[in-house]
Jmol script that loads the backbone (N, CA, C; Angstrom):
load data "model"
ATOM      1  N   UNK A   1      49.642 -54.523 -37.770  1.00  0.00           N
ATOM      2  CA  UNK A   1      48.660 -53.714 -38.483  1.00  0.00           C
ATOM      3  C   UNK A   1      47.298 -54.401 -38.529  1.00  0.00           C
ATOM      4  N   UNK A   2      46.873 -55.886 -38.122  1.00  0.00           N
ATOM      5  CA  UNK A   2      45.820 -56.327 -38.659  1.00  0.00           C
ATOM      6  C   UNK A   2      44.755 -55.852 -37.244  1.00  0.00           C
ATOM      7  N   UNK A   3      45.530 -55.875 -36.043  1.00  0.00           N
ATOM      8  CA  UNK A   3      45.101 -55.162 -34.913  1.00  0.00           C
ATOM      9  C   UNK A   3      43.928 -53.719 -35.349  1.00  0.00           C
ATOM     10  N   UNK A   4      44.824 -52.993 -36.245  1.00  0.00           N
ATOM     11  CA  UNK A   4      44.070 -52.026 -36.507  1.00  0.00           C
ATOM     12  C   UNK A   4      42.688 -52.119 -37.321  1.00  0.00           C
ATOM     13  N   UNK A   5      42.755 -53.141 -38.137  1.00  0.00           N
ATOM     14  CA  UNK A   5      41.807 -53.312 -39.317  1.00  0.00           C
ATOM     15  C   UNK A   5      40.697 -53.668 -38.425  1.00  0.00           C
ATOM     16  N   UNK A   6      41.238 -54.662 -37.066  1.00  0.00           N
ATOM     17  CA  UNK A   6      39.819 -55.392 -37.002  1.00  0.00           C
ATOM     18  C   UNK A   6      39.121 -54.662 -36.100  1.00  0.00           C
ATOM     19  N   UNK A   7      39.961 -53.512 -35.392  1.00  0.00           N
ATOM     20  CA  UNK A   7      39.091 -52.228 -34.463  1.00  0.00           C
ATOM     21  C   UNK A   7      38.417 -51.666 -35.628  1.00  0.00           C
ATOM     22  N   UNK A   8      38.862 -50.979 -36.922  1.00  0.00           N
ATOM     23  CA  UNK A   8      38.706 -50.093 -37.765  1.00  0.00           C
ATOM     24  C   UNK A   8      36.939 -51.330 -37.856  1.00  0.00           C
ATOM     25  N   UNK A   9      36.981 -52.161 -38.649  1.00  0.00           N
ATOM     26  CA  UNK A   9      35.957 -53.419 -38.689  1.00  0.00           C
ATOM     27  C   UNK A   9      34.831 -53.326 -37.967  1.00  0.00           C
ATOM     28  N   UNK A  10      35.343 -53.426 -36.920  1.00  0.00           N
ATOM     29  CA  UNK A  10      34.634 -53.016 -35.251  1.00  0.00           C
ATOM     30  C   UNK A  10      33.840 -52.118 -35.094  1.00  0.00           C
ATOM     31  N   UNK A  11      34.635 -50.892 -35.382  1.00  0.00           N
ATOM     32  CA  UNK A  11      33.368 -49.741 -35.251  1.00  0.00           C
ATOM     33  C   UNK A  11      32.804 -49.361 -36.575  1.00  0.00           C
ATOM     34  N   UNK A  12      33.365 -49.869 -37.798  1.00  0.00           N
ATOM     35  CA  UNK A  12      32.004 -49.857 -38.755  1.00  0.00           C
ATOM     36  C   UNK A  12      30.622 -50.720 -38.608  1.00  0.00           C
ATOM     37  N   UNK A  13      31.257 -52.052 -38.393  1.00  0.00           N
ATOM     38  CA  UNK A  13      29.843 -53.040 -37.874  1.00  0.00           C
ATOM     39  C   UNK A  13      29.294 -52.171 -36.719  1.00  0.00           C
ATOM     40  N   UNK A  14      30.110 -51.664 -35.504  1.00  0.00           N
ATOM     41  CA  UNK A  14      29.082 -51.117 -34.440  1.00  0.00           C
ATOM     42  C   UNK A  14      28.198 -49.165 -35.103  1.00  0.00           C
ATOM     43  N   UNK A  15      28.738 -48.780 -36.242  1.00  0.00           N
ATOM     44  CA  UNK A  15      28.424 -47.426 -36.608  1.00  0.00           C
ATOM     45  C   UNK A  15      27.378 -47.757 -37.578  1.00  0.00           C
ATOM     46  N   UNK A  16      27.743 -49.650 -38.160  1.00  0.00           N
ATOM     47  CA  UNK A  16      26.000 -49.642 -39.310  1.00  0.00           C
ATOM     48  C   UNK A  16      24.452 -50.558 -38.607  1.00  0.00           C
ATOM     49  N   UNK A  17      25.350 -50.735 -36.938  1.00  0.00           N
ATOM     50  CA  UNK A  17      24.401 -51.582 -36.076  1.00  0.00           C
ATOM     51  C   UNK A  17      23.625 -49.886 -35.262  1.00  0.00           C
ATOM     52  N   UNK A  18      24.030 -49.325 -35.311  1.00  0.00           N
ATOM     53  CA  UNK A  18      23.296 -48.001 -34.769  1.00  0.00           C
ATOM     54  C   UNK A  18      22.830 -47.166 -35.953  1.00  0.00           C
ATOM     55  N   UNK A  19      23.269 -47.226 -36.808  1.00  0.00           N
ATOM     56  CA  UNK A  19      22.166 -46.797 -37.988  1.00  0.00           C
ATOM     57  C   UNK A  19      20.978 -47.479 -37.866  1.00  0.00           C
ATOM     58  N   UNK A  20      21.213 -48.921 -38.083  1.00  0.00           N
ATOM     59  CA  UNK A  20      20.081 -49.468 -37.980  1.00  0.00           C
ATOM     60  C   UNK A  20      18.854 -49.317 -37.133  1.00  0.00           C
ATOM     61  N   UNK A  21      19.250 -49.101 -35.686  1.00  0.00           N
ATOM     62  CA  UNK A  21      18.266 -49.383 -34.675  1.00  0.00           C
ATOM     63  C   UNK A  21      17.856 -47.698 -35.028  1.00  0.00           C
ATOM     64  N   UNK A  22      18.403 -47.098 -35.089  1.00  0.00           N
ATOM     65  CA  UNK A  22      18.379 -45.372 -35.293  1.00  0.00           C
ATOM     66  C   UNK A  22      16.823 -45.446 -36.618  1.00  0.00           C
ATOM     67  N   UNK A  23      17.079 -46.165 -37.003  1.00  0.00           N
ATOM     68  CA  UNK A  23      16.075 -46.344 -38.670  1.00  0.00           C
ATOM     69  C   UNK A  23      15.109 -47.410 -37.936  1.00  0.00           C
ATOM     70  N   UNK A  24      14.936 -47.821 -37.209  1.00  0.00           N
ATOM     71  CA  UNK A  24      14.507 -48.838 -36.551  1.00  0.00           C
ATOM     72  C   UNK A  24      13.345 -48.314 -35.928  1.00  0.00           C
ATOM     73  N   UNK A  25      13.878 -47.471 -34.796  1.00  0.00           N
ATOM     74  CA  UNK A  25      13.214 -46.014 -34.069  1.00  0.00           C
ATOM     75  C   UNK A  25      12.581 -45.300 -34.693  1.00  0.00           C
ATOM     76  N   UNK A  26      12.893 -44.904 -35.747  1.00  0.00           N
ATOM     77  CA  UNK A  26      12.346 -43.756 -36.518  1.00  0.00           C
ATOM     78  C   UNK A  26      10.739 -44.182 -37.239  1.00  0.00           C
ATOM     79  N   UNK A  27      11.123 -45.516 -37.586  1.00  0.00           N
ATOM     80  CA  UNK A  27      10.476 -46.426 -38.271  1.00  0.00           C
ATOM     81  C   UNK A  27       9.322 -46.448 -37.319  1.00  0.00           C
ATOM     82  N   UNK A  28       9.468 -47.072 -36.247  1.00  0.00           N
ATOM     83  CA  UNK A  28       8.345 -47.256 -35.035  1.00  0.00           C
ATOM     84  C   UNK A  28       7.924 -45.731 -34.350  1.00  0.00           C
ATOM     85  N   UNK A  29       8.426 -44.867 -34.322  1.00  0.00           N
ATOM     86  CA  UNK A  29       8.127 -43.492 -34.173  1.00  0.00           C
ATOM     87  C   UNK A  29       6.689 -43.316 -35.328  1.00  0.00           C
ATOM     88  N   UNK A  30       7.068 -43.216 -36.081  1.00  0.00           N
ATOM     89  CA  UNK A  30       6.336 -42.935 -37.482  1.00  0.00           C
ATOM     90  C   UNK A  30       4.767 -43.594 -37.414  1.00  0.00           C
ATOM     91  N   UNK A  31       5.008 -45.098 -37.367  1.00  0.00           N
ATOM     92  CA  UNK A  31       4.066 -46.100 -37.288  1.00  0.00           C
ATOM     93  C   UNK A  31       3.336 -45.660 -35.607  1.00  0.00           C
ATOM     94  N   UNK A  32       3.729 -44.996 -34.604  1.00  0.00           N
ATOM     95  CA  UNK A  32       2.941 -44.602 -34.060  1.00  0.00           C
ATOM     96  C   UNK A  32       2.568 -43.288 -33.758  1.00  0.00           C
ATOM     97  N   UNK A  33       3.040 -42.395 -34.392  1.00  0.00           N
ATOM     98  CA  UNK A  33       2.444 -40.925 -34.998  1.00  0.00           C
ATOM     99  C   UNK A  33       0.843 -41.154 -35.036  1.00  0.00           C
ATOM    100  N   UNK A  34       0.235 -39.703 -34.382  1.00  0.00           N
ATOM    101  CA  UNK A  34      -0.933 -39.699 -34.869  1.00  0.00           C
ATOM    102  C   UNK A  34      -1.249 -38.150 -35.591  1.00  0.00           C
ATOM    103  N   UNK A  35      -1.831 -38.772 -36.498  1.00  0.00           N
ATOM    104  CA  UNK A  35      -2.546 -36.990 -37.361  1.00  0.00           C
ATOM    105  C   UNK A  35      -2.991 -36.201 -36.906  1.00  0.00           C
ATOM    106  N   UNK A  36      -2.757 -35.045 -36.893  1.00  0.00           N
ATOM    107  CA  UNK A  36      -3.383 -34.028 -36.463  1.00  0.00           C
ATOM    108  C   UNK A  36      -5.086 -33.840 -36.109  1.00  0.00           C
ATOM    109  N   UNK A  37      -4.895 -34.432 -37.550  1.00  0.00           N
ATOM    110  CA  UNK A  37      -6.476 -34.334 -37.607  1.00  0.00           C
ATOM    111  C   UNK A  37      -7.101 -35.665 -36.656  1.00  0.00           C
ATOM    112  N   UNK A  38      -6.604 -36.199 -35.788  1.00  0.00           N
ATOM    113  CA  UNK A  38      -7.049 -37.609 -35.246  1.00  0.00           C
ATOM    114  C   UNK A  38      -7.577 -37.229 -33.696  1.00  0.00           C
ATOM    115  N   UNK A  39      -6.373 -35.862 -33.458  1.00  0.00           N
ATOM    116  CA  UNK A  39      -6.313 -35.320 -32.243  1.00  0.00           C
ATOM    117  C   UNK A  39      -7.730 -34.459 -31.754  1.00  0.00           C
ATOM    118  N   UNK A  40      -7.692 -34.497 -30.398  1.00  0.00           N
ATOM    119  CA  UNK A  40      -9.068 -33.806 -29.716  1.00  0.00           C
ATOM    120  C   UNK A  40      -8.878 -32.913 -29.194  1.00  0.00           C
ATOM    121  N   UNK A  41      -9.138 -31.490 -29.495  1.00  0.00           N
ATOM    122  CA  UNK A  41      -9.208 -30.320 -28.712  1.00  0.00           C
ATOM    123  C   UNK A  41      -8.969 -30.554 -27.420  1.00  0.00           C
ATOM    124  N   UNK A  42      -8.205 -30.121 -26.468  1.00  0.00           N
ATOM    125  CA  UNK A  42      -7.929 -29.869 -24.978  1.00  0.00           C
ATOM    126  C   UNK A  42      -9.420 -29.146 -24.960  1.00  0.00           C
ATOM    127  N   UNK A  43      -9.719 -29.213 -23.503  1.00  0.00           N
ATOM    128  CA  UNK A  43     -10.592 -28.417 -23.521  1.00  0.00           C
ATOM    129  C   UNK A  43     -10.525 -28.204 -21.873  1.00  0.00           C
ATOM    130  N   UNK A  44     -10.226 -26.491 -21.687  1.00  0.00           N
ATOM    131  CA  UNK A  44      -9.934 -26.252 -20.382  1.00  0.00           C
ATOM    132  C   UNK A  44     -11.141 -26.285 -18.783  1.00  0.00           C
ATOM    133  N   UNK A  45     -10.337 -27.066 -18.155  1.00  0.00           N
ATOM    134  CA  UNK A  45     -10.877 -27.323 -16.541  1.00  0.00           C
ATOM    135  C   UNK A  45     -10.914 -26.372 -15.875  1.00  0.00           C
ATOM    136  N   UNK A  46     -11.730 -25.249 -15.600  1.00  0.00           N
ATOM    137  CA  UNK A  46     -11.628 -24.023 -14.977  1.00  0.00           C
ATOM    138  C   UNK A  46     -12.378 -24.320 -13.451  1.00  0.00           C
ATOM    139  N   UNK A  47     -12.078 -25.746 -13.292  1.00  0.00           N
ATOM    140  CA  UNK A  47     -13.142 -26.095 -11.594  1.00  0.00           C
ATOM    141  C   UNK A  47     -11.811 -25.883 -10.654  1.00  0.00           C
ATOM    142  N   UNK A  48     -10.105 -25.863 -11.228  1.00  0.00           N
ATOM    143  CA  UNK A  48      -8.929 -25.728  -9.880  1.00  0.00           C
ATOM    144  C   UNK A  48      -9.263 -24.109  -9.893  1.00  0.00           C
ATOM    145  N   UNK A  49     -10.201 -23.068 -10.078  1.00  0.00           N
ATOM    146  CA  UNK A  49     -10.080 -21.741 -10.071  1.00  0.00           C
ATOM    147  C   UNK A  49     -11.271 -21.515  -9.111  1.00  0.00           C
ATOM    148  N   UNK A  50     -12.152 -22.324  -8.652  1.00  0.00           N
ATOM    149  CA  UNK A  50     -12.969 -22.104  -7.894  1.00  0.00           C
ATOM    150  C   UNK A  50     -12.263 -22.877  -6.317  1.00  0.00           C
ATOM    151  N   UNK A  51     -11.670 -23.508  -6.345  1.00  0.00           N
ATOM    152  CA  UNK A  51     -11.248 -24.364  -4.976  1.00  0.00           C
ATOM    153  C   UNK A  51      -9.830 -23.153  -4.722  1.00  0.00           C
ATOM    154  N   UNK A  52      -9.538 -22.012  -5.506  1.00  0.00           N
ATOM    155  CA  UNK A  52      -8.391 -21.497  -5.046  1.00  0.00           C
ATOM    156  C   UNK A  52      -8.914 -20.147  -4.273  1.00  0.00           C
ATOM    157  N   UNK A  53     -10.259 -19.878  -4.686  1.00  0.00           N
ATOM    158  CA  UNK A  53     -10.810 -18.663  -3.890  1.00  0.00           C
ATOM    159  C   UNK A  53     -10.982 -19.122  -2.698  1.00  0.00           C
TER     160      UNK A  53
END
end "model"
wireframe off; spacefill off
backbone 0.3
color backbone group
């Protein structure tokens, strides 16, 4: 039975080591988010509509 405990062991340490990096990610996701308001209008290239005539 101790066979079982230390798989059971196993994939809790490996299920709170992927939480982590998961919160990790999210974390560094966040920290490089930018605001809406930071962002610059696209502003459309209508010069590929003259090289297609």
């Amino acid at each position: 039975m101790q066979g079982d405990e230390s798989a059971n062991k196993g994939e809790q340490s490996e299920a709170g080591e992927r939480e982590a990096a998961k919160q990790r990610l999210l974390a560094q996701a966040e920290a490089e988010r930018v605001p809406v308001d930071d962002t610059t209008r696209a502003v459309p290239d209508r010069r590929w509509r003259r090289d297609q005539r």
